[in-house]
N, C-alpha and C positions, 0 to 999 in steps of 0.2 A: 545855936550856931552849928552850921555842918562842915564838918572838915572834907576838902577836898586834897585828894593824893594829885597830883600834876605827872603822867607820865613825859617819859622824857622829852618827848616831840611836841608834847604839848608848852611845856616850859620852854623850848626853843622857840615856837611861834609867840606864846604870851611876852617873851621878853625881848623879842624883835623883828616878829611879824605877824601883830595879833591878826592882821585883818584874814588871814590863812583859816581861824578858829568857827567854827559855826556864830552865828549871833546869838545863838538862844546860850553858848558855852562862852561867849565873851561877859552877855550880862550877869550869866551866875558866877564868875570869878572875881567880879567888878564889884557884886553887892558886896556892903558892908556885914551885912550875914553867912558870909562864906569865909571858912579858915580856910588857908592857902596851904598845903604841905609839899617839900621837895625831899622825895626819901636820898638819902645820901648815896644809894645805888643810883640815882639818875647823874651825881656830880660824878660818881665815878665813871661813870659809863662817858658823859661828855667827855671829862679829862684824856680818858682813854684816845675819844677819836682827835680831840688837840693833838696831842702825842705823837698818833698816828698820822696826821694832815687830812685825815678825813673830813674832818671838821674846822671850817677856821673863824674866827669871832671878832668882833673887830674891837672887843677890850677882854681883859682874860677872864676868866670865870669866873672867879673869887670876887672879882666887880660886881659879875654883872649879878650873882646871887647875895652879896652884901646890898645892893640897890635894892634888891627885892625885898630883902627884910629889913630895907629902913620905907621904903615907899606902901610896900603893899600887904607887910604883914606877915610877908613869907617866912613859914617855921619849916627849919629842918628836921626830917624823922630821919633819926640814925636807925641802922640794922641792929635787931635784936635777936639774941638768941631763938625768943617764938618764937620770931619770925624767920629764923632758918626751920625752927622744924617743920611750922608752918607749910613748908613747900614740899613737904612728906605727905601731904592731904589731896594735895592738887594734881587733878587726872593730866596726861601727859600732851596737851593739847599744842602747848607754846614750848618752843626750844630754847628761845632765848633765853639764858638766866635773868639779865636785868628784869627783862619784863615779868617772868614768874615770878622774881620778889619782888616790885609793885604789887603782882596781883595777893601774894602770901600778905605783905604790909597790908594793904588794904583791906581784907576778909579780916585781918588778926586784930586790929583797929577800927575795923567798923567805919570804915572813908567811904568816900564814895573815889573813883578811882578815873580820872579824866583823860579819855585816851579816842582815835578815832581807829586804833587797829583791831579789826574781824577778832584774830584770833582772841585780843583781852574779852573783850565783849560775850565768848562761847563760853569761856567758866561759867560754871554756877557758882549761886552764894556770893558774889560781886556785883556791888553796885556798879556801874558805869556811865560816864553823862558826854552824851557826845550824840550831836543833830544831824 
């Protein structure tokens, strides 16, 4: 089974507006041989834009990621110390921190790392799936 890391954007469209996702990254999320990962930097980073009104949802978070790990299997990956050093390795490509600890998670875990942004895609040593 291959563990898929769900970057943030991508978890906002699979969880309410898949049809946004490529079809070839809808069916590998959908197989039953896919583990489904939400690193805990992606709730935070949502929470953040709730917070902020950036973002509004129309039930609250904690919904709508408890749905996901009763429907679809979704396992939370918490931040782990690797995976902070982790981002000591990683050439200076992406600014964003969320996103550099996806990409630190995902090399220190061995995911594959499901994202449609350029810059994730430029690292080396990460997998990434997105058509």
């Amino acid at each position: 089974m291959r563990g898929y890391l769900l970057d943030t954007h991508t978890f906002l469209w699979w969880t309410g507006e898949p049809a946004r996702l490529p079809t070839a990254v809808l069916g590998i999320l959908r197989s039953p041989d896919s583990s489904l990962l939400l690193s805990t930097a992606s709730a935070w980073e949502l929470q953040i834009k709730v917070g902020l009104g950036k973002l509004q949802l129309d039930v609250a978070l904690e919904e709508i990621i408890d749905r996901e790990i009763a429907e679809n299997g979704l396992a939370l990956l918490p931040i782990e110390l690797a995976h902070i050093i982790a981002l000591g390795a990683l050439p200076p490509l992406h600014r964003d921190p969320f996103d550099r600890m996806l990409i630190a998670q995902a090399r220190a875990e061995d995911l594959v790392l499901v994202s449609g942004d350029g810059l994730v895609r430029a690292y080396p040593d990460v997998a990434v799936l997105w058509a």
